[in-house]
N, C-alpha and C positions, 0 to 999 in steps of 0.2 A: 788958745789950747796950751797945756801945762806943757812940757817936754823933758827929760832928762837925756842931755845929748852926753858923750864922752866916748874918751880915746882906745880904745882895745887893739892888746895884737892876740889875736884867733886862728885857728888852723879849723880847718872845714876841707873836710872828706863827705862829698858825695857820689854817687851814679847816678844817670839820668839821662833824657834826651835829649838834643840840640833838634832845637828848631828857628827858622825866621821869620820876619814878616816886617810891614812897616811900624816904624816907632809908633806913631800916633794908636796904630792897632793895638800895642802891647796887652790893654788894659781886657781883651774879651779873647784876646791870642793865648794870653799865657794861665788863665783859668780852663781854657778850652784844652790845651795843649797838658799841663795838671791832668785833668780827667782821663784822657789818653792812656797817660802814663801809668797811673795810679790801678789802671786796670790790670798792668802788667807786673807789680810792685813785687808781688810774691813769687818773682823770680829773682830776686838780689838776695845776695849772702850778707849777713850782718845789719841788714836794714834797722832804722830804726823806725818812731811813726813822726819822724819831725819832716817833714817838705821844707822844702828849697829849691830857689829859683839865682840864677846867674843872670847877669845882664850886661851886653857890650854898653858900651860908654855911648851917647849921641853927642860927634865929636862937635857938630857944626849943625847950621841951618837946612844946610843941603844932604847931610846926613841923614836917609827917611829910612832906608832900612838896615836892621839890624839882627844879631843873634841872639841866641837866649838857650838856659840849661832851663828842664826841669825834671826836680827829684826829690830822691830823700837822703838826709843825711846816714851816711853808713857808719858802723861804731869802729872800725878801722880797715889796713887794706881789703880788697876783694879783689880777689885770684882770679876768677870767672867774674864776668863783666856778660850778662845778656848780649845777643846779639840787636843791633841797634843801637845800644848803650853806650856811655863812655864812663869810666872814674875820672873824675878830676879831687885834683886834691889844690886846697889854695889856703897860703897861709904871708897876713900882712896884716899891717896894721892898718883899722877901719876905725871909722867916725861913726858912731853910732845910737840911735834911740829903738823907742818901743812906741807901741799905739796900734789902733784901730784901725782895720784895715779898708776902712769908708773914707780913713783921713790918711792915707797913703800917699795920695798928692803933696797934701803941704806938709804931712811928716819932711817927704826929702825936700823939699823947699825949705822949710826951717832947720833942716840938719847940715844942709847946702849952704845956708848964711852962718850957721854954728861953724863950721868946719872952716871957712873964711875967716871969720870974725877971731878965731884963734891963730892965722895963721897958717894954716895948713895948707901942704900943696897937695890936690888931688890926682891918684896916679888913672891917670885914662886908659893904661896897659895891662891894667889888672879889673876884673870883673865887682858890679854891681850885685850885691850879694841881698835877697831878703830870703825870713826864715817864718813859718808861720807858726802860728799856733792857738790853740783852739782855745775859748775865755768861759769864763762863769756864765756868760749871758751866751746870745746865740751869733756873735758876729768873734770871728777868731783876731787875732792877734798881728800884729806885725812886726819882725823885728829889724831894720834895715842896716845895712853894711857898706857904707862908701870906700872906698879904697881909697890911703892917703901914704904922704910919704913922711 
């Protein structure tokens, strides 16, 4: 698989909701948890129609469960925040590629050896950032965000 990996620093302003569950879950937690939300969407000030999702770090092996945002990117601050909601606003520099959201796994797998292989230290204190977006065909997009230092 082709990849163009590199280095960005980004600011990312979204709302959204916090939810958990186990790591291994993530992959049917956080579409499910998307739907949710997306119901609600048309209560944010400034929304755009970009979705986004945050993701805590899984520190360790024994690390199973975890948190996670999902939202949409807003085009700046919002004053009122839905109830349920949070803004977060997060801005650092990320290691970053594009691709299909079927090949989401080894995206961050090969963005994870990219990001190594340059030297980078990755910051585990700061959120796991992906952004989607919808493609010419029928399967949307993915753009993923590692947090680095």
């Amino acid at each position: 698989m082709m990849m163009e990996c590199r280095k960005v620093y980004k600011d990312f302003n979204m709302v959204g909701m916090k939810n958990s569950g186990v790591f291994a879950d993530f992959g049917t937690l956080v579409p499910q948890s998307a739907g949710r939300f997306l119901e609600r969407s048309h209560e944010i000030q400034n929304r755009s129609d970009t979705e986004i999702a945050l993701y805590e770090h899984k520190r360790d092996e024994d690390h199973l469960e975890g948190h996670y945002f999902v939202g949409l990117i807003v085009d700046n601050h919002v004053n009122e925040v839905p109830s349920g909601m949070d803004y977060i606003k997060a801005s650092h520099n990320y290691a970053t590629t594009r691709g299909k959201i079927s090949d989401v796994g080894e995206l961050h797998l090969q963005l994870s050896k990219w990001a190594e292989q340059q030297g980078f230290e990755r910051n585990m204190e700061s959120y796991i950032i992906e952004t989607y977006h919808p493609s010419d065909n029928d399967e949307e997009d993915v753009e993923i965000y590692l947090p680095i230092y």
